[in-house]
N, C-alpha and C positions, 0 to 999 in steps of 0.2 A: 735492379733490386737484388740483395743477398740470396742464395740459398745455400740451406742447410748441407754442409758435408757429408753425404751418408756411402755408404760401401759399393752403389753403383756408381758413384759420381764419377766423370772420366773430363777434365779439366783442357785445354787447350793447351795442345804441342806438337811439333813436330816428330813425327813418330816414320821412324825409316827399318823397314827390316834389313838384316847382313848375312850373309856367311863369312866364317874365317877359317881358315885351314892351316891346324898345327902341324909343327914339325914331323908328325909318324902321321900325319897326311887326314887324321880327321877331319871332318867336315861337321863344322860351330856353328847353329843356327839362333839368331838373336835377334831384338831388335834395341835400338836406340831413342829413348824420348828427351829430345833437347825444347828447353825453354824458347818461345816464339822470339825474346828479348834474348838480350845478354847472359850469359853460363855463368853464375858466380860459384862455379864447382861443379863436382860429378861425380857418379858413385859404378863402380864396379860392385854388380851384385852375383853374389854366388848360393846357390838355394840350396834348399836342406836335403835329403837323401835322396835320391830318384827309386830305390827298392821299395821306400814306404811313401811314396807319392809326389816327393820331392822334385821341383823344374821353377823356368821362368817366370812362369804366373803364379805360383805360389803366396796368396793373397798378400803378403806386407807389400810385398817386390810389384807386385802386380798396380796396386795400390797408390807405392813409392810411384811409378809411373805414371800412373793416371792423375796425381796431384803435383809431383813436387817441382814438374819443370814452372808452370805457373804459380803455384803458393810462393817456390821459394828460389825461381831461377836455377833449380838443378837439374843438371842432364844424369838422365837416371841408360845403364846399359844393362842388359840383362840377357842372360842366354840359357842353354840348356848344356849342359856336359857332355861328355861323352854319351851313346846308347841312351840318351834321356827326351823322350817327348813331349811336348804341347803342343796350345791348340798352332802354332805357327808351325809344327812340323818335327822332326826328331833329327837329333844331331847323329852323325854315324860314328861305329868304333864301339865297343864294350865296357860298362860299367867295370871299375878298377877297384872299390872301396876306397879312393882318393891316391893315390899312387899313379898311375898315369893321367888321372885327371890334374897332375901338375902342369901337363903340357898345355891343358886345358888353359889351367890361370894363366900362366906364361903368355901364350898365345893373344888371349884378349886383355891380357896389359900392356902387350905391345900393341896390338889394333889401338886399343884408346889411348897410346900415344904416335904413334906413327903415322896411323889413318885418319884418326879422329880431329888428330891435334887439341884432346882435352886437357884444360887446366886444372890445379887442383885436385886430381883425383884420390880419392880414399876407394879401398877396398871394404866390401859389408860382407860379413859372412853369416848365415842362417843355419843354427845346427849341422850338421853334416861342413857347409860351407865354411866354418868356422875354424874346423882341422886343415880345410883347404885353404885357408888364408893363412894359417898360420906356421903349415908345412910348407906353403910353396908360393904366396904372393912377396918375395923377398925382393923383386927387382926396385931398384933403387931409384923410379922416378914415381911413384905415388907416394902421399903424403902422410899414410897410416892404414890402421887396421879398427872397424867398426864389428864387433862381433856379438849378435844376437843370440840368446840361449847357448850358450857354449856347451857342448857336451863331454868335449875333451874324450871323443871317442879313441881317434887314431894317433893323437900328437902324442910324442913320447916327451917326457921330461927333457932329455938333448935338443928335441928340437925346439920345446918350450926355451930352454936358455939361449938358444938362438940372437932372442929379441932384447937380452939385456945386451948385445950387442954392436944395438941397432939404436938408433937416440929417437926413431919416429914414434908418435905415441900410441897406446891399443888403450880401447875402451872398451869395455863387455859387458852388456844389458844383461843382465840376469833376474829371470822371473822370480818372484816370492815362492811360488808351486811348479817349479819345472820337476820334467818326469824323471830328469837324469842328473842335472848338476843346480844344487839349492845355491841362493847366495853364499849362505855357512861355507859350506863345500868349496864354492868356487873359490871363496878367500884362499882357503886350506891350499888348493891344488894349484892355482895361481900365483901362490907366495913367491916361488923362484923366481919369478920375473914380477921385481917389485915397483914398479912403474907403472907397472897394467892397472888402470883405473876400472872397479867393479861400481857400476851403480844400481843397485838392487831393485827390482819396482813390482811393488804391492800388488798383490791380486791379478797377477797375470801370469799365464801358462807358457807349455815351451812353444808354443803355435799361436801364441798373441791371439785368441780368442777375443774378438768383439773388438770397438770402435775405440772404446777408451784406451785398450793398449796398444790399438795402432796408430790412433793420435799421438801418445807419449812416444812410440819407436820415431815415427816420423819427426815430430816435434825434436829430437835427443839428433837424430842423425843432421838437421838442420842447422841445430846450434854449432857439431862439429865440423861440418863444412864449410858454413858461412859467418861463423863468428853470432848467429841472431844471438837475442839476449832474452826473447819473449818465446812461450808456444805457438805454431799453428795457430791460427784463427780457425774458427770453428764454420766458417760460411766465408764462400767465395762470392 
């Protein structure tokens, strides 16, 4: 019999913790949820700030875990950055404000391609993640960039022109009520790189408060992985 999806629900997967060890010798604590079945895709996630709360389990990402390898066959990877903790533990090395945390991304784009052997993988970035995806997931074997609430804190404009450079495509969920960068806005500051698809969405904050805007994030990042053509279901 069905049940209902709700915010505890933790869905069937293979779930393997990791470490990875970048170049200036951090030590990356993560884990991996891949689909019991077949990978139709994979998602590098990178979370929102660790100074104001920001890591792995940061509800969407946490969430993305605990559903999407069975909803939607995606192996969901997620970890903690530099000097950043959860409940799996805290990765070592000093918070940077995203400037050494490049070694970061660098690092676990190679692990999920080298170690992993994942297909299709995109990059997701969550606020704070977002500058990191966009300053520093440039290696050329993932297939894009998914970026939630962009706050366009650290990216400088040069680095934003980067991507017209680049033919892979960025999509950027931006809240109706974000605390930092509105849709309006986002268009504005966005424009230089005019490829980048902004899809606005109604009545959600920069922390995807509540069910419905975690359905729609999930639902958005499913369609870009897997081609669906439908939302999430609402009951497994």
């Amino acid at each position: 019999m069905a049940e209902i999806i709700r915010p505890s629900t933790v869905l069937p997967a293979r779930r393997t913790p990791f470490h990875v060890l970048t170049s200036d010798g951090v030590d990356l604590i993560g884990e991996v949820s891949a689909p019991l079945g077949q990978s139709k895709g994979a998602i590098l996630t990178l979370h929102p700030l660790p100074t104001a709360g920001g890591m792995m389990d940061s509800h969407v990402y946490k969430k993305a875990a605990n559903r999407l390898p069975a909803m939607a066959g995606i192996t969901v990877v997620r970890f903690n950055t530099r000097g950043t903790t959860s409940e799996a533990g805290t990765s070592t090395g000093v918070f940077d404000n995203g400037t050494a945390e490049g070694l970061d991304v660098q690092a676990m784009i190679s692990y999920c391609f080298d170690v992993l052997e994942l297909e299709n993988l995109w990059v997701v970035g969550w606020s704070f993640g977002t500058d990191l995806a966009l300053r520093h997931a440039k290696d050329p074997r993932h297939k894009g960039l998914i970026l939630l609430s962009p706050p366009l804190r650290t990216t400088t404009d040069i680095e934003l022109s980067y991507w017209n450079s680049d033919p892979r495509p960025i999509t950027a969920l931006v809240p109706e009520h974000d605390d930092y960068l509105k849709p309006d806005a986002a268009k504005e500051r966005f424009a230089i790189v005019p490829k980048l698809k902004i899809i606005p969405v109604d009545d959600a904050k920069h922390l995807w408060v509540g069910e419905p805007s975690v359905h729609r994030v999930l639902s958005e990042i499913n369609t870009i992985v897997t081609g669906a053509t439908s939302v999430l279901p609402l009951e497994y």
